[in-house]
ZAMARGU-4260 file (C-alpha; in steps of 0.2 Angstrom, whole numbers, plus 5000, padded with zeros to 4 digits):
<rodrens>
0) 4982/5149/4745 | 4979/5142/4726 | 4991/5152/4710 | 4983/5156/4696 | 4985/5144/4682
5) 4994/5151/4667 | 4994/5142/4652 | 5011/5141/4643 | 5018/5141/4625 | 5024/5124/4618
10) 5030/5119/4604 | 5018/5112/4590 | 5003/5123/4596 | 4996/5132/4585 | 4996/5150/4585
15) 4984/5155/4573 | 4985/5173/4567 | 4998/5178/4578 | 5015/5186/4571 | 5031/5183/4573
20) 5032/5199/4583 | 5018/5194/4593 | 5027/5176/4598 | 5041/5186/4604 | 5030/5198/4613
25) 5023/5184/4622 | 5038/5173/4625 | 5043/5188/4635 | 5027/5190/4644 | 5028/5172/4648
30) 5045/5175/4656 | 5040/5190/4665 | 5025/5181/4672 | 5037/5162/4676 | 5047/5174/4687
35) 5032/5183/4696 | 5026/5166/4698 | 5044/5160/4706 | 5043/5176/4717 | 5026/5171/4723
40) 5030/5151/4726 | 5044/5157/4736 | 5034/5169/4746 | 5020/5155/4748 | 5033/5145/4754
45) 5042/5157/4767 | 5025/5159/4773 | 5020/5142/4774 | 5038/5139/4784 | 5033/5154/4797
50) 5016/5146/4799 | 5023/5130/4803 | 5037/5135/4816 | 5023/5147/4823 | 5012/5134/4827
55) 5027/5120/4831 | 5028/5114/4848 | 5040/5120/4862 | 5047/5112/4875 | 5056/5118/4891
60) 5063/5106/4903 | 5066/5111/4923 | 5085/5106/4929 | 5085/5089/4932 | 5081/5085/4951
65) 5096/5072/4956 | 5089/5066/4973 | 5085/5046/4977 | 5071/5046/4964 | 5065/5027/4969
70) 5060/5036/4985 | 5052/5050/4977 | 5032/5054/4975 | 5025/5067/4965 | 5009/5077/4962
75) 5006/5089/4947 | 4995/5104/4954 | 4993/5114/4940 | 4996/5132/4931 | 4991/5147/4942
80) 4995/5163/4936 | 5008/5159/4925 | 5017/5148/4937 | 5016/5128/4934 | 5015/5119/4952
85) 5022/5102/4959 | 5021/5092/4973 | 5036/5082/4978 | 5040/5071/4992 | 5057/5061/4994
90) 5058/5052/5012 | 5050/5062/5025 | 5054/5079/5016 | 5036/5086/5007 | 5038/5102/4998
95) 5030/5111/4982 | 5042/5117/4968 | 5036/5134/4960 | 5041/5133/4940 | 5040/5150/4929
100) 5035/5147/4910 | 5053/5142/4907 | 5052/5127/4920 | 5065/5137/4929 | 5065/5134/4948
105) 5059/5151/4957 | 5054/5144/4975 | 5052/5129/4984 | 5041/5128/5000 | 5042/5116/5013
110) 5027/5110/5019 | 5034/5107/5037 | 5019/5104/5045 | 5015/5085/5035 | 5021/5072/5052
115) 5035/5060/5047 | 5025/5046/5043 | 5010/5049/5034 | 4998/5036/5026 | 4991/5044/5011
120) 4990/5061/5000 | 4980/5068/4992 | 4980/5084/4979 | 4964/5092/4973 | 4968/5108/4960
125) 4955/5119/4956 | 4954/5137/4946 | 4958/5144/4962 | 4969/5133/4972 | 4972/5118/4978
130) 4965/5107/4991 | 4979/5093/5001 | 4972/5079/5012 | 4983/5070/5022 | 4981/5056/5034
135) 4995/5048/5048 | 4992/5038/5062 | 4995/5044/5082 | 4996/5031/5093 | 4978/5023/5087
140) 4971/5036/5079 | 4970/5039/5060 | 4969/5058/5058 | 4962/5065/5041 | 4970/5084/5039
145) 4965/5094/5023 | 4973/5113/5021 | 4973/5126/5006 | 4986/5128/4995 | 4988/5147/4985
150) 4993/5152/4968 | 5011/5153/4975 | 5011/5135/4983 | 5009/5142/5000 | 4999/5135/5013
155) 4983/5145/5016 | 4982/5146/5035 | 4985/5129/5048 | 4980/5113/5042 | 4962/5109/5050
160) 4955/5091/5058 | 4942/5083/5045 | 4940/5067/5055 | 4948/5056/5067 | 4947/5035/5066
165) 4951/5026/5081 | 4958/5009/5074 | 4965/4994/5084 | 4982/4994/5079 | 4995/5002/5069
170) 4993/5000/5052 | 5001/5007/5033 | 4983/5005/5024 | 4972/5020/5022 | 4957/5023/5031
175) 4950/5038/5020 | 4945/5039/5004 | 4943/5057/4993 | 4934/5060/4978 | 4931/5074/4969
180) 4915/5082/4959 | 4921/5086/4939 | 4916/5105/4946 | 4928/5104/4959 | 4915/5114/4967
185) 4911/5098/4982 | 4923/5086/4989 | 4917/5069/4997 | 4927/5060/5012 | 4922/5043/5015
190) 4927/5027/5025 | 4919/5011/5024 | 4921/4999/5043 | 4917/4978/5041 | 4906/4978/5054
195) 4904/4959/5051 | 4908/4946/5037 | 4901/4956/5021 | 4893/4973/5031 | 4900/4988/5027
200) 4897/5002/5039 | 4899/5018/5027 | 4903/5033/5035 | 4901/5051/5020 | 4908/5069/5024
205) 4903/5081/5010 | 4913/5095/5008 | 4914/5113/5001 | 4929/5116/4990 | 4934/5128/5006
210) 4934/5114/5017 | 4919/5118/5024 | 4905/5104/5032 | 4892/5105/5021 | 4883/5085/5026
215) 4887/5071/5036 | 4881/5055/5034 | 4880/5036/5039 | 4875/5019/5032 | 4877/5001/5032
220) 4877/4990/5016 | 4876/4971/5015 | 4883/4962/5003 | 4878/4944/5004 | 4893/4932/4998
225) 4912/4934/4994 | 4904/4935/4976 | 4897/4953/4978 | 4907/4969/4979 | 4907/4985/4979
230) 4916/4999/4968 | 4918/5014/4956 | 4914/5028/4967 | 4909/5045/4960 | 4902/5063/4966
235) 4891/5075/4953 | 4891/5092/4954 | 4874/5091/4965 | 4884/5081/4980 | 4874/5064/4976
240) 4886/5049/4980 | 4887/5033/4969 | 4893/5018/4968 | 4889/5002/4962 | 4887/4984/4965
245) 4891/4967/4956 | 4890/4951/4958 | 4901/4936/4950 | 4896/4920/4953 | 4914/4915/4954
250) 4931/4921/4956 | 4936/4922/4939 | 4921/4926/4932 | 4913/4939/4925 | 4897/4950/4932
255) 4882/4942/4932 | 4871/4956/4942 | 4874/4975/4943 | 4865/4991/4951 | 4868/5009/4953
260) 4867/5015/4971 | 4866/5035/4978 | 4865/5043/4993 | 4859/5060/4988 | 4866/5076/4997
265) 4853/5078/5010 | 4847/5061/5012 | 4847/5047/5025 | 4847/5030/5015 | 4852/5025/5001
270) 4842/5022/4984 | 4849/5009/4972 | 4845/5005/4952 | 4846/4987/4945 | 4852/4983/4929
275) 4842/4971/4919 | 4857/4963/4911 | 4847/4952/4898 | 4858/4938/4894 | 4877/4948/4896
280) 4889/4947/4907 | 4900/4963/4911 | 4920/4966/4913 | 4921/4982/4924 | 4905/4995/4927
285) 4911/5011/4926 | 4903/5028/4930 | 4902/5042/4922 | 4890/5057/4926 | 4884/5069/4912
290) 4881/5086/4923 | 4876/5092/4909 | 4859/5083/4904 | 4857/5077/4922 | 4862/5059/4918
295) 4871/5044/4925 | 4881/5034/4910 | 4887/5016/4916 | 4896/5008/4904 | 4905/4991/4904
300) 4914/4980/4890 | 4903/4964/4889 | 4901/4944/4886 | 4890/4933/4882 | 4895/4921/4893
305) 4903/4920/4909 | 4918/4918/4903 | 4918/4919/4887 | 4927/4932/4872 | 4922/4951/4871
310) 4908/4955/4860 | 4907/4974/4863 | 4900/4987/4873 | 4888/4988/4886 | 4879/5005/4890
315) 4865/5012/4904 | 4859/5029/4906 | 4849/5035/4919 | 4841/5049/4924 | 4848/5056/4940
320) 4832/5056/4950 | 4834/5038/4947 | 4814/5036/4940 | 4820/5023/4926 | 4835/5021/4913
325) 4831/5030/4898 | 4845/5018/4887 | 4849/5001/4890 | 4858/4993/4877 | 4871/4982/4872
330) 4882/4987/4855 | 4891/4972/4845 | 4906/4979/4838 | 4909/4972/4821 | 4921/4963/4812
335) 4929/4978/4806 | 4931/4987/4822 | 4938/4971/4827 | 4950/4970/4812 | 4957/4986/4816
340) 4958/4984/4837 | 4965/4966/4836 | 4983/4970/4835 | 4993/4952/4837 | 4977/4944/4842
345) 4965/4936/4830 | 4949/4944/4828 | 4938/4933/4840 | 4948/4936/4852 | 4952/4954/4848
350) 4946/4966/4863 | 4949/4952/4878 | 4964/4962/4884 | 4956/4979/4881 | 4951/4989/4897
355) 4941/5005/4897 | 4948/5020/4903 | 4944/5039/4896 | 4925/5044/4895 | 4923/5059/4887
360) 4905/5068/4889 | 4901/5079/4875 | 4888/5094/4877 | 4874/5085/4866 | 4875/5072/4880
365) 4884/5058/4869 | 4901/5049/4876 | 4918/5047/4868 | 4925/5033/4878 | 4945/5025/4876
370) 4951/5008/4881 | 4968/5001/4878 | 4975/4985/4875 | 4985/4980/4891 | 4991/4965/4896
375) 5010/4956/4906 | 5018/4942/4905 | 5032/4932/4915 | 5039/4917/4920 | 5029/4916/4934
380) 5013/4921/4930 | 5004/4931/4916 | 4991/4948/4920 | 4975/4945/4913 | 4957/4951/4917
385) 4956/4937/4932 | 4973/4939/4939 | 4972/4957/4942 | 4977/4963/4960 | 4974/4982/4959
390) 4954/4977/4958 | 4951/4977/4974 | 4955/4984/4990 | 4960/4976/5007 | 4952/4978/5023
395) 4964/4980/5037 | 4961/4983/5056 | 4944/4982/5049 | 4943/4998/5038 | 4939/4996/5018
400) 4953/5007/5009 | 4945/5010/4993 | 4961/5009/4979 | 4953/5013/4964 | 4957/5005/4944
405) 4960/5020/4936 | 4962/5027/4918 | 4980/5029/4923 | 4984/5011/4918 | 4988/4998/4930
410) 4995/5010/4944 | 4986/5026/4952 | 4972/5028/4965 | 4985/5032/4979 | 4983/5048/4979
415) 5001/5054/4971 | 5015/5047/4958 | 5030/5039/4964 | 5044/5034/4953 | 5050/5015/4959
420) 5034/5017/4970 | 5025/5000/4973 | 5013/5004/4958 | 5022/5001/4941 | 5037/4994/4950
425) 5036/4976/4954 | 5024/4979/4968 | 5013/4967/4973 | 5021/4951/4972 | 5024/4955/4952
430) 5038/4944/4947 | 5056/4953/4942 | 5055/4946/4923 | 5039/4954/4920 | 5037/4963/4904
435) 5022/4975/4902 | 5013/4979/4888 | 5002/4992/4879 | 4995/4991/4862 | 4981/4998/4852
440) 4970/5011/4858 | 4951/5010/4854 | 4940/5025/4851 | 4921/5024/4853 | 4909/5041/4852
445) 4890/5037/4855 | 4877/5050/4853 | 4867/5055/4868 | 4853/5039/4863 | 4871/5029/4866
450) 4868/5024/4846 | 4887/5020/4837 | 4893/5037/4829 | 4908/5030/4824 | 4923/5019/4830
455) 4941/5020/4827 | 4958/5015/4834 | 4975/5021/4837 | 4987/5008/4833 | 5002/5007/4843
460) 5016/4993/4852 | 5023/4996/4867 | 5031/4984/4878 | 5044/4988/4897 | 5052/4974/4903
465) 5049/4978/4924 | 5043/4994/4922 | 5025/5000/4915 | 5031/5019/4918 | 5036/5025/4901
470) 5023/5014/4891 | 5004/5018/4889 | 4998/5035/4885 | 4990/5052/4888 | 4977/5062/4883
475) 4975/5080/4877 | 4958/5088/4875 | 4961/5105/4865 | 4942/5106/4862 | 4943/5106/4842
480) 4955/5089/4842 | 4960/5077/4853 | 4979/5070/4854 | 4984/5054/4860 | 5003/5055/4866
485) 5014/5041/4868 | 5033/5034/4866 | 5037/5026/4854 | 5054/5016/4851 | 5066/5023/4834
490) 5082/5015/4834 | 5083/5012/4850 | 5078/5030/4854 | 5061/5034/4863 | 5051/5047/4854
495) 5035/5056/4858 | 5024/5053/4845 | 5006/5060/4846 | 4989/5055/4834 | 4974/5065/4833
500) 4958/5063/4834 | 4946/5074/4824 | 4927/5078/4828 | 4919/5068/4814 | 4932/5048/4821
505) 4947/5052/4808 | 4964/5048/4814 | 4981/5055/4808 | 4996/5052/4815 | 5006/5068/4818
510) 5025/5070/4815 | 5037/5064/4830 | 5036/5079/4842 | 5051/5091/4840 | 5065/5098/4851
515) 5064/5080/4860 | 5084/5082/4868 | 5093/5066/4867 | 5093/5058/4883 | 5075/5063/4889
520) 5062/5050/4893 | 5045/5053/4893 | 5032/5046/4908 | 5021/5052/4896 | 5005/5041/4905
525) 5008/5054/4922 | 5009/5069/4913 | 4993/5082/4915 | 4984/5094/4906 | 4987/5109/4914
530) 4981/5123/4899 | 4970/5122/4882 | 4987/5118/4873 | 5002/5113/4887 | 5006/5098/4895
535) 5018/5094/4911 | 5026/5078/4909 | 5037/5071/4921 | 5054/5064/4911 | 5069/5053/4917
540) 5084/5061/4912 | 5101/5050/4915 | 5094/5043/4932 | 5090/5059/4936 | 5071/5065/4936
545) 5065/5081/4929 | 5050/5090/4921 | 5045/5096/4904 | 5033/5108/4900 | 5026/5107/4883
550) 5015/5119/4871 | 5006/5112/4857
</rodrens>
C-alpha cells in the first residue's frame, strides 16, 4: 500500500497570486493533511506488524524424552488427523508416541508384538496409514513381517508373514530390502543371493499398499569383475523395478560404462538400457522417475577423465517403454556457477566434494536437482569420493543387504534414525578425531529437453567435530518456494536459519527463525515434511532428546 504524494510549502517557492490569507489557509491544510498522513503511516505500520507476526513461524516443542538416547532409534510417521506420529525404539522397547498440535504427549502404544532382537525396520507413511516391515532371525530363518498402522498409531489387525530366508547361520545384516513407489500406491520386497563369485540371484515381491501379493518374481544377474556393481534401486508408480549397472575399471576410479535395467510388473526377464557415455566418466547414477510424462531421469556429476576434476552434469532420459533415450547429454557448468559453488576451493577444483542428493520433478517434466558439498577429515584418514564406506553393501551368509547413499547425507538407508547409532557416530571404523563437514549447496533446474534453466547456490559453512547429526540440511517444498533449513553457529549459539528458493533460481536468505528457546538443537537433516507448511524436527535438548514441531 503506496500514500499519496503531497507536495509541501517551503520556503523560497514561489506563490504566485496567492494572498497572505491564502498561505495561512494552506499552511493549515498542510497540517491537517501531515497529521492524516501520520495516522495513516501508523495504520500502515500496525498492519504491516499484524501481517508479519501472522504469517511468522511457530514452534512447539514435545517434553523432552530423557531415556539412554545413544540407544535410541526413531521414525517420523507423519500427520494424521491432526495428530503428529513417531516411532521410537530404545533397547528392546518399540513403541509409537501420539503428539496433539501442541507436541503434547496424548498416548504411547507399545508395539509388543516386535521380537527382542530384530534386524531392521522399516516405516512406509502414506495419506492413509502406515505400513511397518520388520525382520528377526529364528534359529536359521530370517522372517520379513509387515502390519498396518492407523491414524491413531495402533496396529491394524496381527502382523502377517511376507517371506521367510533360510540362511546358514546367525547373522545382524539384512536380508530384505523395501522400497517404495513416490505414490505409495505399490511396495517392492527384494533380496539379492550370491549364488557364486559375481551372480546374483534376485528374488522381487510386489506389494499393494494393503499388503497384498500383487507379483512374485525371480532372476539372476551376472556381473563379470569385482569392477561391476549394482545399485540405485527404484519403483514407479506402474510396479516396474530399476536398477542400474556400472563399471569402474578400478577401485578408485570413476564409471566408465552404465545401463538402466527393469523388470516390468508382469514380466519374467529383465530388459536393460546402455548408456553411450561418449568420452565422460560418471561419479554416482542416480534415478529418478518422472510419473508424470512416463520417463526415466538418470542423472550423475561427471569427468572427463577417470579421475580427473568435475566438469558438470550428466543427464539421460528415457522413455519408460525403454524404446531409446529421448536426451543424452552432458552440461558444463561454467565458471560462474563454479565461482559461486567453490566455497574454500579453487574454481577448478570447485564441485569434486559435491554429491547429489534432492531431484525435484516438475510437472512440465523438467528436474530441480541439489547436491551439497560434503566432505571429513582426521588424523587417520580423510572421506572423499574414493574412501567412502556407505557405497556399498556387504554380503553376508551369502545375501546382498542393499544400504542405500541416500539424500540424507552420509547416514540413512537403515530404515530408521538413531541418535549415537552407527550412522553419523563413528561407525565404521571412522576415527574419533574426525570432524565432518557441510558447505555450499548447489541448485540446478533443467527444462524437460534437460537444457540449463538456471543454476544457483546456497552458500553456507558447517563443520562437527564426531558427529554429522546437527550439520547438513533439509528441504521444504511449500509448492510456490522452496526452503533450505540449516544450523548455523552465532556466538556460539546454533540457530536455524533458512533460504529460499523462488520459481524463477533467486535466492534470499531469510531471517533466523524465531521462538528458537535457548538450549534447543536442531537435527535439522532428520526432520520431515509432514504438511504444505510444518516440519518435525527432532532436537537435543541438554542431553535429553525431544521433538519440535514447526509452522511456516
Amino acid at each position: 500500500m503506496k500514500c499519496p504524494i503531497t507536495k509541501a510549502y517551503k520556503p523560497g517557492m514561489n506563490m504566485g497570486i496567492l494572498s497572505r490569507t491564502s498561505k495561512i489557509s494552506s499552511d493549515k491544510n498542510l497540517k491537517t493533511k501531515d497529521k492524516h498522513m501520520k495516522a495513516a503511516g501508523l495504520l500502515i505500520l500496525a498492519l504491516l506488524f499484524s501481517t508479519v507476526s501472522a504469517n511468522a513461524q511457530r514452534i512447539f516443542y514435545s517434553e523432552p524424552d530423557r531415556n539412554d538416547i545413544r540407544n535410541m532409534r526413531f521414525e517420523i510417521l507423519g500427520k494424521y488427523n491432526n495428530q503428529y506420529l513417531i516411532y521410537k525404539n530404545v533397547r528392546s522397547k518399540h513403541y509409537i508416541a501420539v503428539y496433539d498440535a501442541e507436541m503434547k504427549l496424548k498416548d504411547k502404544i507399545d508395539l509388543d508384538f516386535i521380537p527382542d532382537r530384530i534386524i531392521s525396520v522399516d516405516f512406509f507413511s502414506n495419506p492413509e496409514n502406515t505400513i511397518m516391515f520388520y525382520q528377526f532371525q529364528k534359529k536359521n530363518i530370517v522372517r520379513l513381517m509387515g502390519v498396518k498402522i492407523d491414524a491413531a498409531g495402533k496396529p491394524i489387525g496381527e502382523p502377517s508373514e511376507i517371506d521367510t530366508t533360510k540362511i546358514g547361520g546367525l547373522s545382524d545384516n539384512k536380508v530384505y530390502s523395501v522400497i517404495t513407489s513416490d505414490d505409495k500406491k505399490k511396495i517392492m520386497v527384494f533380496k539379492m543371493k550370491i549364488k557364486v563369485r559375481d551372480d546374483f540371484q534376485i528374488q522381487t515381491l510386489l506389494l499393494s499398499n494393503t499388503l497384498i501379493p500383487v507379483r512374485k518374481a525371480s532372476f539372476n544377474y551376472n556381473l563379470e569383475n569385482n569392477k561391476e556393481s549394482i545399485a540405485d534401486f527404484y519403483l514407479d508408480n506402474d510396479g516396474n523395478f530399476l536398477f542400474s549397472k556400472v563399471t569402474r575399471p578400478g577401485q578408485r576410479e570413476y564409471i566408465s560404462e552404465a545401463r538402466l535395467n527393469v523388470l516390468q510388473t508382469y514380466a519374467d526377464t529383465i530388459k536393460n538400457f546402455p548408456l553411450t557415455l561418449k568420452n565422460v566418466f560418471l561419479d554416482e547414477l542416480r534415478i529418478k522417475v518422472d510419473n508424470i510424462n512416463g520417463r526415466y531421469i538418470l542423472s550423475s556429476l561427471y569427468s572427463n577423465a577417470k579421475r580427473g576434476n568435475i566438469e558438470g552434469l550428466f543427464v539421460s532420459i528415457i522413455n519408460k517403454d525403454l524404446s531409446g533415450p529421448d536426451i543424452e547429454k552432458t552440461i558444463e557448468f561454467t565458471d560462474e556457477f563454479r565461482a559461486k559453488a567453490k566455497g574454500d576451493n579453487s574454481s577448478r577444483l570447485a564441485f569434486n566434494d559435491y554429491y547429489l542428493k534432492h531431484f525435484i520433478v516438475k510437472k512440465d517434466g523438467g528436474v530441480i536437482i541439489t547436491g551439497e558439498n560434503s566432505y571429513t577429515n582426521s588424523r587417520g584418514s580423510n572421506f572423499n569420493r574414493w574412501d567412502n564406506p556407505w557405497m556399498w553393501g556387504s554380503p553376508w551368509n551369502n545375501y546382498w543387504g542393499w544400504n542405500p547413499w541416500n539424500n540424507w547425507g552420509w547416514g540413512g538407508g537403515f530404515g530408521s534414525w538413531g541418535w549415537g547409532s552407527p550412522w553419523g557416530m563413528n561407525g565404521w571404523g571412522l576415527n574419533q578425531q574426525t570432524r565432518f563437514f557441510a558447505d555450499n549447496i548447489m541448485i540446478v533446474s533443467l527444462d524437460k529437453d534437460a537444457n540449463m534453466q538456471w543454476n544457483n547456490v546456497v552458500n553456507k559453512s558447517q563443520f562437527d567435530d564426531n558427529s554429522d547429526n546437527m550439520i547438513s540440511y533439509q528441504i521444504m517444498n511449500s509448492g510456490s518456494e522452496i526452503l533450505f533449513l540449516y544450523n548455523e553457529w552465532e556466538r556460539r549459539t546454533v540457530m536455524l536459519n533458512a533460504q529460499s528458493l523462488s520459481p524463477d533460481g533467486a535466492v534470499k536468505k531469510q531471517p533466523p527463525l524465531k521462538s528458537l528457546d535457548k538450549g534447543y538443537e536442531f537435527m535439522i537433516r532428520m526432520a520431515k515434511q509432514v504438511g504444505a507448511r510444518e516440519m518435525i524436527v527432532p532436537v537435543v535438548y541438554r542431553n535429553a532428546f525431544s521433538f519440535a514441531r514447526i509452522e511456516f
